[in-house]
C-alpha positions in Angstrom: 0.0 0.0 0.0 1.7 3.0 -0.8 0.1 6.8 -1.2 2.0 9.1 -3.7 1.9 12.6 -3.6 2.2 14.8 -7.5 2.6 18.1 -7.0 5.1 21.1 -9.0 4.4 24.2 -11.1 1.6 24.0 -13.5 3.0 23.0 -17.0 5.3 20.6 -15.7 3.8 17.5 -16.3 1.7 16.7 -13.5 -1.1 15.2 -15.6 0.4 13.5 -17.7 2.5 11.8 -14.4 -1.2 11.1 -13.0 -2.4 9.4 -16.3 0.8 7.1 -16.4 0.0 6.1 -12.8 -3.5 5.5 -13.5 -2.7 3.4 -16.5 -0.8 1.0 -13.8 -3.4 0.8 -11.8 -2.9 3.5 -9.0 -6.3 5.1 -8.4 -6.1 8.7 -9.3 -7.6 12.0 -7.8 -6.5 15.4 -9.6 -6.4 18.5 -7.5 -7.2 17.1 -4.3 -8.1 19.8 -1.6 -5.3 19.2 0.8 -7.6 19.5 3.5 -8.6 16.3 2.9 -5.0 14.5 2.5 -4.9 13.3 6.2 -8.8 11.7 5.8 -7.9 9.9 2.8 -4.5 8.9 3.9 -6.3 6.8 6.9 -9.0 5.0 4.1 -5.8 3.9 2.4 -3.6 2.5 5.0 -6.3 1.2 7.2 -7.6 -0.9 3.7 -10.5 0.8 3.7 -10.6 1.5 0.0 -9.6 -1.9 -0.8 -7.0 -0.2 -3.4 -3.1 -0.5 -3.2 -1.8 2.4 -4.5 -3.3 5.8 -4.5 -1.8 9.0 -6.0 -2.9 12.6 -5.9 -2.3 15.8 -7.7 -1.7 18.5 -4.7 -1.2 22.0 -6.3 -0.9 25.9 -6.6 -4.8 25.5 -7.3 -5.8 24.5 -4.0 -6.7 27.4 -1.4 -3.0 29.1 -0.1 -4.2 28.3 3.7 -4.7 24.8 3.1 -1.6 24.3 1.1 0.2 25.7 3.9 -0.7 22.6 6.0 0.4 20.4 3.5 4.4 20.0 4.9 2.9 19.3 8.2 0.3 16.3 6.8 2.7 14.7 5.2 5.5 15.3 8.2 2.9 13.5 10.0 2.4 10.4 8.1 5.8 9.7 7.5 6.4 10.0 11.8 3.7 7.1 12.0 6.1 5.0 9.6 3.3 5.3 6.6 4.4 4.6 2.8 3.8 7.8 1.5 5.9 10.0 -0.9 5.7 13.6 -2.7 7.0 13.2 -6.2 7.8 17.2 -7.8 7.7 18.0 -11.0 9.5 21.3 -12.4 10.7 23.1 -15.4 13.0 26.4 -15.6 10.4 29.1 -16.1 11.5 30.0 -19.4 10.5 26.3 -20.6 7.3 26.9 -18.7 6.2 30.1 -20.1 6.9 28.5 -23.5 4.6 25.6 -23.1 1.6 28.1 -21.3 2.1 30.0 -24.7 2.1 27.4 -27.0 -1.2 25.6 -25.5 -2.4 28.6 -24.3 -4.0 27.8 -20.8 -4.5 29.5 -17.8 -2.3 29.7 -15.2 -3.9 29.3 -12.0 -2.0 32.3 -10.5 -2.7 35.1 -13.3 -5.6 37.3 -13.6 -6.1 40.9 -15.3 -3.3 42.2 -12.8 -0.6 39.6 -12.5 1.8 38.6 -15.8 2.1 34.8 -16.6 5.5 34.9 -15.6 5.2 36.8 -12.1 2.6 33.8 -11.7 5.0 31.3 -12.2 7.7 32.8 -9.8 4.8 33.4 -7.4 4.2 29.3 -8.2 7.6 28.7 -7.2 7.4 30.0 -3.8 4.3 28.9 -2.7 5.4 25.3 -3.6 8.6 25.7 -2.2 7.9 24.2 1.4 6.4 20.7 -0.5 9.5 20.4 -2.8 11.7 20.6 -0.2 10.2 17.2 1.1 9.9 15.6 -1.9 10.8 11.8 -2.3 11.9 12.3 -5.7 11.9 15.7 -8.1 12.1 15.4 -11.6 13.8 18.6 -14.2 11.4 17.8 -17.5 13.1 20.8 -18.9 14.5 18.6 -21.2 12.2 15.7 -21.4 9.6 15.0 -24.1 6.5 13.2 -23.3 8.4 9.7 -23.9 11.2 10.0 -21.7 9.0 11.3 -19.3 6.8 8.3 -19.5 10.0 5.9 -19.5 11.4 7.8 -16.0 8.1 7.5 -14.4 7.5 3.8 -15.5 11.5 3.1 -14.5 11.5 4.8 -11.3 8.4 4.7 -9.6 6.2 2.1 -11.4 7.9 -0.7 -11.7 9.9 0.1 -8.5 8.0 -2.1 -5.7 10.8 -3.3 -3.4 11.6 -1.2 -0.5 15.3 0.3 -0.6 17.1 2.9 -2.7 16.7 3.7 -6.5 19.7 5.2 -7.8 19.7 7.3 -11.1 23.2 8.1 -12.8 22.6 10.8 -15.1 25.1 12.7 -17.8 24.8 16.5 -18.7 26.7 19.5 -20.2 27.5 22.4 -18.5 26.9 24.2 -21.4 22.9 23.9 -21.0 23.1 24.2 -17.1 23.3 21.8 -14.0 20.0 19.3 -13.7 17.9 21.3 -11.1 16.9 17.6 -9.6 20.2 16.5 -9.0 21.0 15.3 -5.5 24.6 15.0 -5.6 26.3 16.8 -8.6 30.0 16.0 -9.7 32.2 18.5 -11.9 34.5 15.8 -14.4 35.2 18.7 -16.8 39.1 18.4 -15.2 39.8 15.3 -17.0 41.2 14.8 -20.4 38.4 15.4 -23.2 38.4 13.2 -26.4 36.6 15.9 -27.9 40.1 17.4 -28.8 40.9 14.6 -30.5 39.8 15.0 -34.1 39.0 11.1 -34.3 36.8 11.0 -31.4 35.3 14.5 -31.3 31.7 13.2 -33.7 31.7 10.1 -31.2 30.0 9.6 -27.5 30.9 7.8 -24.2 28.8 4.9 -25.2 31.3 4.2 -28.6 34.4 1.9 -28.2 37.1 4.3 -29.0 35.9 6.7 -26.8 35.7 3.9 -23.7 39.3 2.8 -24.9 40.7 6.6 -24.8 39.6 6.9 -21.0 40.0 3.6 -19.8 43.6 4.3 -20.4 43.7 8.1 -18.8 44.8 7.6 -15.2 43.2 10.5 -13.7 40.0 9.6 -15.3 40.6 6.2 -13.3 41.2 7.8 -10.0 38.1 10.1 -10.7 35.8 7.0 -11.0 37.6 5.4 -8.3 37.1 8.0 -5.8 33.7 8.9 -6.8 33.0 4.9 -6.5 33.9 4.6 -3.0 32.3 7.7 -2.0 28.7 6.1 -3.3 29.5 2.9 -1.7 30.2 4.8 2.0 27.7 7.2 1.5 24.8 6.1 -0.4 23.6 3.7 2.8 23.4 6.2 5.1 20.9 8.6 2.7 19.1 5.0 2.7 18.7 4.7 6.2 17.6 8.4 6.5 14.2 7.2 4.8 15.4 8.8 0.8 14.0 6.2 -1.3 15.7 8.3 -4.7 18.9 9.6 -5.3 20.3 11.4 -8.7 23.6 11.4 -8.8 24.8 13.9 -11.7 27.7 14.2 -13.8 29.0 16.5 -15.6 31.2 17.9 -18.2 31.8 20.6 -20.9 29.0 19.4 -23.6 27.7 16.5 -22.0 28.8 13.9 -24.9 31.8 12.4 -23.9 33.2 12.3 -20.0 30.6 12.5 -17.9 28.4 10.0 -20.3 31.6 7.4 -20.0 31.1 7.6 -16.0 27.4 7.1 -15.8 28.3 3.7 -17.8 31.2 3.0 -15.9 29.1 3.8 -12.2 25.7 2.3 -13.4 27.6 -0.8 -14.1 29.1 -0.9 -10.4 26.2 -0.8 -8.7 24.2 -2.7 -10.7 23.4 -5.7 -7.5 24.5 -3.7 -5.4 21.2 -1.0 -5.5 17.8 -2.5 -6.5 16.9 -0.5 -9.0 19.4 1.5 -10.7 18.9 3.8 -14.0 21.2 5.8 -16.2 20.2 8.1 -18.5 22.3 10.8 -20.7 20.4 14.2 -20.8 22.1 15.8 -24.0 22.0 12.7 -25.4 18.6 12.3 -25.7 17.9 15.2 -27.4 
């Protein structure tokens, strides 16, 4: 029995999250009035509902006093040792005000006197107390509909065991660091195959770019140390309830170093972590 919280700025994929839950069999309620989390929290875990897995949408359109409380409902459950986690969705605002544009809906924080985007900074901060205790955030920034669906079904779907899931994940610097990045590492130090003409067109996942690092000591000692850090560290976020953990690295354009260590690091603790995932952001564009 678990009970999973959506919530995140409008525009950032909250209903399509809800419908890919609902297609799995969670029963879904959309904009549920926070005032009634704590009520319907009890129907779940006593089995009154008769149905495993619940998730709501928990937003910016409730009312502001209600969504005040929601830190402390959730605060509670998890203190009475209740399966229940806030997934948060986000986009940078610039992506956001793009996509109210292009479909052009309402945001539920602008009216005649406040701008679409003074209502998504005014979003941001009103949500700020539930993203703070989320389980797991997600940056679909960068994500279309598919890889969205395929992080959703990887990571929380098909994701039943109890214990860590562990997401390696690539990116350039050049297009910014992943806003829902947990622990972020800077490889841009180590020798690039970019200036080598051969391997420039080429990726981390191609042979003769493996072959060119595989043989660069410091590249070694990077993965090495980063390696043991995971293997100290990564228990103790376990024991301190986190149930998701994306670890981020990155270098210059996001094509070469940083995609050879997510490889290299998923592979490691593959066994090791139930459910680990690696996925290259520039990559997939």
């Amino acid at each position: 029995m678990k009970l999973t919280i959506i919530s995140g700025r409008s525009g950032s994929g909250k209903s399509t999250v809800l419908h890919i839950l609902e297609d799995r069999g969670y029963y879904c309620i959309d904009n549920l009035p926070a005032s009634l989390l704590h009520s319907l929290a009890n129907r779940v875990f006593t089995g009154e509902t008769g149905i495993p897995n619940v998730a709501v949408s928990i937003d910016a359109r409730n009312i502001s006093a209600d969504l005040e409380q929601v830190p402390n409902l959730v605060k509670d459950l998890i203190e009475k040792k209740l399966p229940v986690e806030i997934i948060f969705l986000d986009a940078n605002s610039q992506t956001l005000l793009k996509r109210f544009s292009e479909s052009r809906r309402k945001h539920p924080l602008s009216d005649e006197n406040v701008a679409l985007i003074e209502a998504i900074d005014k979003e941001s901060e009103l949500l700020e107390p539930i993203s703070v205790m989320s389980s797991l955030s997600i940056d679909t920034s960068n994500m279309s509909l598919h890889q969205l669906r395929d992080s959703i079904k990887n990571r929380i779907v098909e994701n039943k065991e109890t214990g860590l899931a562990l997401l390696f994940q690539s990116f350039g610097y050049k297009n910014g660091v992943p806003v829902d990045a947990d622990i972020v590492y800077d490889v841009r130090c180590l020798p690039n195959p970019y200036w080598d003409n051969s391997l420039r067109s080429l990726t981390g996942l191609d042979e003769a770019v493996v072959n060119f690092l595989d043989a660069q000591q410091e590249v070694q000692e990077m993965y090495s140390d980063i390696n043991e850090y995971l293997k100290k560290w990564l228990p103790r976020f376990e024991g301190n309830n986190r149930s998701y953990i994306t670890v981020a690295l990155g270098c210059t354009g996001g094509q070469h170093r940083s995609v050879y260590l997510c490889e290299k690091l998923g592979a490691a603790f593959v066994g090791k972590i139930r459910n680990v995932q690696v996925r290259h952001r520039e990559l997939a564009q």
